[in-house]
C-alpha positions as CSV (number, residue, x, y, z in Angstrom):
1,X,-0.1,66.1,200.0
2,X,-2.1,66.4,196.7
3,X,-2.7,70.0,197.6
4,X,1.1,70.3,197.7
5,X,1.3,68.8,194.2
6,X,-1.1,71.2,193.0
7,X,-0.1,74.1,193.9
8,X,3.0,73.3,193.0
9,X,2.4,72.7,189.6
10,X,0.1,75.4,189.7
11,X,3.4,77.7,190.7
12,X,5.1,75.8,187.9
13,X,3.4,76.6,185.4
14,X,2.4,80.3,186.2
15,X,6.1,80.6,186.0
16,X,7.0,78.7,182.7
17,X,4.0,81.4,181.2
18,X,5.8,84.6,183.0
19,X,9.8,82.9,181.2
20,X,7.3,82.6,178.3
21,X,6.0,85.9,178.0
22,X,9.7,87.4,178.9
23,X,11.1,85.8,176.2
24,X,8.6,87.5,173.1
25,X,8.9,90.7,175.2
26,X,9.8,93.8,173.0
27,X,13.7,94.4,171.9
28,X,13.4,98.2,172.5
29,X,13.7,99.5,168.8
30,X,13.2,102.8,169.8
31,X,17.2,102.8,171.7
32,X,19.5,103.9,169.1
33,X,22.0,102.0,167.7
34,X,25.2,102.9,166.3
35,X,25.0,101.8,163.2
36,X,22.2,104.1,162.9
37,X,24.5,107.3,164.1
38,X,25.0,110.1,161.8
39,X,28.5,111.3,160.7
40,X,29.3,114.7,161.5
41,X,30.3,117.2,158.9
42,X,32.8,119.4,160.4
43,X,33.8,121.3,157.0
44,X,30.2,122.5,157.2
45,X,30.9,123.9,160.3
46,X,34.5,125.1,159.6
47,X,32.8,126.6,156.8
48,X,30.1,128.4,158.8
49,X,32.9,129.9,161.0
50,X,34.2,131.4,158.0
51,X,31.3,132.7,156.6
52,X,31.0,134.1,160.5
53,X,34.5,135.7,160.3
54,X,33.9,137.3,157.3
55,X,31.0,138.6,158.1
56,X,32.6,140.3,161.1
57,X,35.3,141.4,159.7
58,X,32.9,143.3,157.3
59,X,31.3,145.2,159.8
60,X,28.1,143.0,159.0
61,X,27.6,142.5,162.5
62,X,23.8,141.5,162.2
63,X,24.9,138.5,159.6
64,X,28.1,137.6,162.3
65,X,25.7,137.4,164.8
66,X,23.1,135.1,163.4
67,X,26.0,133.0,161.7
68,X,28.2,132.9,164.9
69,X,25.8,132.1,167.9
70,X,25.4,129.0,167.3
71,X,28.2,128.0,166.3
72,X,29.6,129.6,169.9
73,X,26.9,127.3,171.5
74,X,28.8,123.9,169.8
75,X,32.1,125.1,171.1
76,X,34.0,126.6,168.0
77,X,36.2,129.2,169.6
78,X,36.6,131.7,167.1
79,X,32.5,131.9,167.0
80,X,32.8,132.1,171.2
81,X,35.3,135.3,170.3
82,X,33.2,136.8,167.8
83,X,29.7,136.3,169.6
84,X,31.7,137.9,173.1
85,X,33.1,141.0,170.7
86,X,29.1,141.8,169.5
87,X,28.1,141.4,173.0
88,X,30.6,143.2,174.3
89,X,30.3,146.3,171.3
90,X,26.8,145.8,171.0
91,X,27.0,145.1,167.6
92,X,24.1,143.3,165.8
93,X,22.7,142.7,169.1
94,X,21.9,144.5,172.5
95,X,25.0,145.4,174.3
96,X,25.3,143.3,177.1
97,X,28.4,142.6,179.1
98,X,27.3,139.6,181.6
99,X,26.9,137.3,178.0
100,X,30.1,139.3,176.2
101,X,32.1,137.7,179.5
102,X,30.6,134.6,179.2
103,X,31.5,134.0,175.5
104,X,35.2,135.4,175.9
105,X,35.8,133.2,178.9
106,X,34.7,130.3,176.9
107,X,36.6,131.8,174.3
108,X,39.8,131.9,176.3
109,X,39.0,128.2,177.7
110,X,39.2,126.8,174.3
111,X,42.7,128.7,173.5
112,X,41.7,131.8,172.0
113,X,44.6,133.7,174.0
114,X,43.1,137.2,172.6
115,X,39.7,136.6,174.2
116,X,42.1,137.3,177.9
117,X,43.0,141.3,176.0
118,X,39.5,141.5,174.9
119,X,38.4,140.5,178.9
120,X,41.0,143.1,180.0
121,X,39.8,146.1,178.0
122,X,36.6,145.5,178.8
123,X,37.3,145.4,182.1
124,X,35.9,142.0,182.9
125,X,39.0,140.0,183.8
C-alpha cells in the first residue's frame, strides 16, 4: 500500500514537472506572422513590364529578355508573350521552341488571345 502511494506521487509529480516544462516551452518566433508580411508593389512590376515592352518593341531584345523573364516566371502575361516571342525568334537568347511553347501557352492561359496566332505560326498549336 505505501508502495502504491509512492509511486503514485512519484507519477504525480514527474507529470506536474513535464505540464511545467510544457508551459515555458518556446512560442516558435521563427513562424511568420502576418503582421510581419510585406505589401506587394505591383506598380513596380507593372512598371517592369513596361520597361519589358519597350524594350521589345525596340528590337533591344537582350534588355526584353533580362527585363521579361522574370516577370513571365510571377505570371504577368504580357512578359509570358514577350519571353515565348524571343524563344521562339531567338532573339536575345538561344532559339528554342520547347520553352517559346511553354511561355505562349502560359501566355494564352492568362488571356493573351495573340499568344494562340503566335502558337499557330509557329507551328506549335
Amino acid at each position: 500500500m505505501l508502495k502504491s502511494i509512492i509511486r503514485n506521487s512519484i507519477l504525480s509529480v514527474g507529470l506536474f514537472m513535464t505540464i511545467g516544462s510544457l508551459a515555458n516551452a518556446s512560442t516558435h518566433d521563427m513562424i511568420p506572422n502576418i503582421d510581419d508580411q510585406k505589401i506587394v508593389d505591383f506598380e513596380y512590376f507593372e512598371r517592369k513590364q513596361d520597361r519589358c515592352l519597350e524594350a521589345f518593341s525596340r528590337s533591344e531584345f537582350e534588355v526584353a529578355f533580362a527585363i521579361c523573364t522574370p516577370l513571365a516566371k510571377i505570371g504577368f502575361r504580357d512578359a509570358q508573350l514577350v519571353t515565348g516571342l524571343l524563344y521562339a525568334y531567338g532573339e536575345g537568347t538561344d532559339k528554342n521552341l520547347q520553352r517559346a511553347k511553354i511561355w505562349l501557352m502560359e501566355a494564352l492561359k492568362n488571356g493573351r488571345e495573340d499568344a494562340a496566332q503566335a502558337l499557330s505560326e509557329f507551328g506549335m498549336d
